[in-house]
C-alpha positions in Angstrom: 3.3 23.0 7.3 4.0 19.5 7.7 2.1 17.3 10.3 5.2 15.5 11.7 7.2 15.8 15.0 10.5 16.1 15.7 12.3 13.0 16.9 12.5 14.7 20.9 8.8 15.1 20.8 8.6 11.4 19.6 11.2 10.6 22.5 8.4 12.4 24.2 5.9 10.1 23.7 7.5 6.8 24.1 9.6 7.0 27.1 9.7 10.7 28.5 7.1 13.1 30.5 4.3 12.3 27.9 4.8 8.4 27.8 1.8 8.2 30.4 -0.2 10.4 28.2 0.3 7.8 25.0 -0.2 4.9 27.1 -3.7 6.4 28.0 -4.7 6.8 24.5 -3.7 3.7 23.4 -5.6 1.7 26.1 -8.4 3.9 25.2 -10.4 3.1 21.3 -12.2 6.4 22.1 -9.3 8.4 21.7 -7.7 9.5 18.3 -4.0 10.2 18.5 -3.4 12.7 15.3 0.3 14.1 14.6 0.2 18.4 13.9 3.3 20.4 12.6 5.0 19.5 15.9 2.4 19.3 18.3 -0.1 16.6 18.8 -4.2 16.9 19.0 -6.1 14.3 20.9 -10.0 13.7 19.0 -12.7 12.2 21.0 -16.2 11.8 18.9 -14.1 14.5 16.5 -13.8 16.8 18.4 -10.3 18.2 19.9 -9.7 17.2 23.7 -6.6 17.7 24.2 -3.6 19.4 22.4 0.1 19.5 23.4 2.4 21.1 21.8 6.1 21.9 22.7 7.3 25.0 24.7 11.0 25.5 25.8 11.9 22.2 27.8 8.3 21.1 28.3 5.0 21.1 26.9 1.6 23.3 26.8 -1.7 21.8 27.0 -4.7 23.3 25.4 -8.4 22.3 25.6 -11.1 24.4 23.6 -13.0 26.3 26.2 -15.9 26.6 23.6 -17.0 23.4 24.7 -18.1 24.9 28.1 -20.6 26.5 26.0 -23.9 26.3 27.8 -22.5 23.7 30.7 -23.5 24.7 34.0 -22.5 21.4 35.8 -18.5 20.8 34.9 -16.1 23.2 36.3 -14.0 24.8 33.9 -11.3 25.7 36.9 -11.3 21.7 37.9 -10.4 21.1 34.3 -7.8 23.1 33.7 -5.7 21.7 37.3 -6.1 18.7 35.9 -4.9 19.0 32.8 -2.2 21.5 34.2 -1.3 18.3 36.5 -0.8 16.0 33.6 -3.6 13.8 36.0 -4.8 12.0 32.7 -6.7 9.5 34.4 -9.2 12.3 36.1 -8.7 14.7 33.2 -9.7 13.2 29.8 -13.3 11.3 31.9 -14.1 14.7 33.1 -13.3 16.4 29.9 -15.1 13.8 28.1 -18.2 14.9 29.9 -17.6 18.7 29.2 -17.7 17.3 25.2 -20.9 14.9 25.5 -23.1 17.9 26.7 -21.7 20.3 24.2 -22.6 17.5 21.2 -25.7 16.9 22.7 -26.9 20.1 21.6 -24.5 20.3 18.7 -24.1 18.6 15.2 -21.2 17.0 14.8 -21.9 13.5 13.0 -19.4 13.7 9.9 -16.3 14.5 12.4 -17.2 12.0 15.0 -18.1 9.0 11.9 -15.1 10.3 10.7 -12.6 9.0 13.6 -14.8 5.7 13.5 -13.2 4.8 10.2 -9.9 6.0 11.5 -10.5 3.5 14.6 -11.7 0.9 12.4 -8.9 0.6 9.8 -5.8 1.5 12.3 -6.8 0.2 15.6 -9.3 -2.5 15.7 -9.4 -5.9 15.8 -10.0 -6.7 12.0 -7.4 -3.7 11.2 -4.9 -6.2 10.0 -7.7 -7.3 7.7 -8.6 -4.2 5.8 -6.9 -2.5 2.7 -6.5 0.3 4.3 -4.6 2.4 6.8 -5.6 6.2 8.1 -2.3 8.4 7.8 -3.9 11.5 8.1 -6.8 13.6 9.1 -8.1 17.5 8.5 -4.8 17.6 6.0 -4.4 21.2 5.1 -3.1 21.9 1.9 -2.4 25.5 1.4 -4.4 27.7 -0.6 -5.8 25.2 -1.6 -8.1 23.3 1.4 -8.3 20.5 4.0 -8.6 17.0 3.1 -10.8 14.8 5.7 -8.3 11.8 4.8 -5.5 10.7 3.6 -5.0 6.8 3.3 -2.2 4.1 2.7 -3.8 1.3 0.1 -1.7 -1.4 1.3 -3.3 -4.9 0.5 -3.7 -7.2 3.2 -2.3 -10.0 1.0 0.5 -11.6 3.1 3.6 -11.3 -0.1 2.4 -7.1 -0.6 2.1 -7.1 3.2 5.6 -8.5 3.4 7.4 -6.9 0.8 6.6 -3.7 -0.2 9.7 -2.6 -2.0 7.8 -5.0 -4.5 4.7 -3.7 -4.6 3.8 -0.2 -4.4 1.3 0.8 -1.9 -0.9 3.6 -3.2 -1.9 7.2 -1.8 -5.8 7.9 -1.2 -7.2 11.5 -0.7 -10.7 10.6 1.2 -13.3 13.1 1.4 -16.4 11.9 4.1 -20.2 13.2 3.4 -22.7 12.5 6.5 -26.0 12.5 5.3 -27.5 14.9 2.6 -26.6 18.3 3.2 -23.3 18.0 3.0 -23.1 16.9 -1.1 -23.8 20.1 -2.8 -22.4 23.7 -2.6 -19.6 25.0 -1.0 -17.3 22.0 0.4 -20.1 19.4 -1.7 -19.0 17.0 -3.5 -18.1 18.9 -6.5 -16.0 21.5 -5.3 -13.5 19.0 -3.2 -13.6 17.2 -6.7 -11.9 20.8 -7.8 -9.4 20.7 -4.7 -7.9 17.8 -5.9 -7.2 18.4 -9.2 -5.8 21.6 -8.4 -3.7 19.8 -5.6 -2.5 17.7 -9.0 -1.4 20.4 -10.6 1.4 21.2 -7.9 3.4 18.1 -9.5 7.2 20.1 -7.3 4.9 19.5 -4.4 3.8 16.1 -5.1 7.1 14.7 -4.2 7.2 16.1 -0.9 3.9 15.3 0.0 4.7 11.5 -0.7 7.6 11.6 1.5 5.6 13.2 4.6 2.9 10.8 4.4 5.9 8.0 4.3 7.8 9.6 7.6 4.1 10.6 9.5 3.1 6.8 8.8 6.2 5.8 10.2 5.9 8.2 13.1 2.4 6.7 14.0 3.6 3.0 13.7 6.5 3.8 16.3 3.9 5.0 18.7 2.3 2.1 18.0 -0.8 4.1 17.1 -1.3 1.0 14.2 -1.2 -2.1 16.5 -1.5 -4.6 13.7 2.1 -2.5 12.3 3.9 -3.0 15.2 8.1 -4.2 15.1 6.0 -7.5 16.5 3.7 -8.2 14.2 4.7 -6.6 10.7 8.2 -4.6 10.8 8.3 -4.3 6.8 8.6 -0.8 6.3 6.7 1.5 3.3 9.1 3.5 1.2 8.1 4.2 -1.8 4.0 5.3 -2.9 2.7 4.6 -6.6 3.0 7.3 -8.6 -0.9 7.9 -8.9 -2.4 9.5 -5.8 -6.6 8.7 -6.1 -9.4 10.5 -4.8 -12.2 8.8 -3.1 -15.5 9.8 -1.3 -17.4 8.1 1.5 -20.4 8.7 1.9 -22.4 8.0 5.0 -26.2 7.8 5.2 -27.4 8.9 2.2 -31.2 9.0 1.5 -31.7 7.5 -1.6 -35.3 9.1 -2.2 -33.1 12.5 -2.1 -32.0 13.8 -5.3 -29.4 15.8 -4.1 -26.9 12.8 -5.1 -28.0 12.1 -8.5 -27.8 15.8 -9.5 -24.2 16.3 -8.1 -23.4 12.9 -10.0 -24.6 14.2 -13.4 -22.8 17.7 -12.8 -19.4 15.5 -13.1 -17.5 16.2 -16.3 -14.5 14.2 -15.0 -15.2 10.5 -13.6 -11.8 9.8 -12.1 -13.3 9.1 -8.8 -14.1 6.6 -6.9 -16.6 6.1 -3.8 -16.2 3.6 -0.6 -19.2 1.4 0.4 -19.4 -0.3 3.3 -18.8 -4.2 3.1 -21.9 -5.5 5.5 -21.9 -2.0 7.4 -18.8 -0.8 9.2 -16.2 1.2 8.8 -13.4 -1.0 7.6 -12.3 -0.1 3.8 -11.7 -3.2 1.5 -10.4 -3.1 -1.8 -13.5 -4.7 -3.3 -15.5 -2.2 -1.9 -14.2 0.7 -3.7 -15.5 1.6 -7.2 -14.9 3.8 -9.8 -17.5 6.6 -11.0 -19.0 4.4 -13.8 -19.6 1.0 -11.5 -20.8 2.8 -8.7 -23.7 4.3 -10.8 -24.4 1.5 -12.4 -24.7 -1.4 -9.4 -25.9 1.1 -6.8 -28.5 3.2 -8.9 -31.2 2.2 -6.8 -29.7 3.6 -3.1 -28.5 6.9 -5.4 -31.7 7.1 -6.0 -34.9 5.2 -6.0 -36.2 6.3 -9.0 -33.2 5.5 -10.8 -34.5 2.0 -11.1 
């Protein structure tokens, strides 16, 4: 199903009964905003703390009670009158806390560096700065799987900036790996390679998939979810993606005496791909600092691994 709302939920948002609610979550660069298939889903360090979808004239709030998984100290009843209240201001600090115990004895690093680079590229300060914009998250393509991202290349040159009608900005299916256990085997690095040439194979689907990410970028501008994208500050307006839709991964903390890289790397009987690195650590994605298959073996050999060299 498409992740996009219907314009009363947007209505919602901006001047209705969950106005408040989007105010909160903008003041706050902890909090991930992420449009569903008419509902919304609120992320804090990854995780899910708040959904709202619509029901009749109102809304229904939902918050994972698995988080309560081992807590003695928060009250789950206290919770659940807050959020039942709409009192954001009490409800999203307390149910913060319920989440910080739960990841303190949970992993939960990919999800949580995840909505960094989402914070990084649509909502900080050097946003307006990057090559890159976050449409999407946890993108579920049927039959087919969930892609962690899906990004906007849209140079930060002022004239491509200003006029894209004239210059096409360019679709970016974004796969993040924490650390080393997540390159190989089922969901490794090989077999999302698989997902997204079999998501190029749907060529009717294509199409449509252009023009959601088109209407859910909108959507997320209007909310003013992209600060540096607001009417203010930059009201061009995207209509049109490049024809070619690239796959990327990034990975994060890699050890490069592990071999687990190399050997995925070597298993690759098609190179178009194309890995992010950092640009002096962070989170923000440059054009220069994304390389094909080829260049990325070849100048970073030595953190693949050391005895590449």
């Amino acid at each position: 199903m498409p992740h996009l709302l219907n314009d009363e939920f947007v209505q919602d948002l901006l001047s209705g009964s969950l106005n408040s609610l989007l105010e909160y979550v903008i003041e706050d660069p902890s909090l991930d905003l992420q449009i569903r298939d008419n509902y919304i889903n609120i992320y804090y360090r990854g995780g899910n703390i708040l959904k709202v979808a619509k029901k009749g004239d109102g809304h229904e709030c939902f918050f994972d009670e698995n988080y309560f998984k081992g807590n003695k100290i928060n009250s789950k009843d206290k919770l659940f009158d807050l959020m039942y209240g709409s009192q954001w201001n009490n409800y999203i600090p307390e149910a913060k806390q319920v989440m910080d115990r739960f990841f303190g004895a949970t992993e939960n690093e990919e999800r949580e560096y995840q909505q960094l680079v989402v914070r990084d590229n649509n909502r900080s300060s050097l946003a307006n700065g990057t090559d890159f914009f976050i449409i999407d998250v946890e993108y579920n393509y049927p039959r087919i799987g969930i892609f962690d991202m899906v990004a906007i290349e849209w140079l930060s040159e002022g004239p491509k900036r200003k006029f894209p009608e004239k210059y096409k900005p360019r679709l970016y299916i974004i796969e993040m790996k924490y650390g080393d256990k997540a390159l190989n085997g089922k969901a490794g690095l090989l077999d999302h390679h698989k997902q997204y040439h079999h998501f190029l194979a749907n060529e009717p689907f294509l199409e449509q998939f252009k023009q959601e990410m088109i209407t859910l970028f909108d959507q997320k501008r209007d909310l003013g979810l992209i600060p540096c994208l607001s009417k203010t500050n930059n009201p061009n307006r995207v209509t049109m993606f490049d024809e070619d839709i690239r796959f990327a991964y990034l990975l994060a903390n890699h050890d490069p005496a592990s071999k687990l890289l190399i050997k995925e790397l070597d298993m690759f009987e098609n190179h178009d791909v194309n890995f992010i690195v950092s640009n002096f650590m962070g989170y923000g994605i440059y054009q220069e600092a994304v390389y094909n298959y080829d260049d990325f073996r070849r100048l970073y050999k030595q953190q693949i691994h050391i005895n590449e060299i």
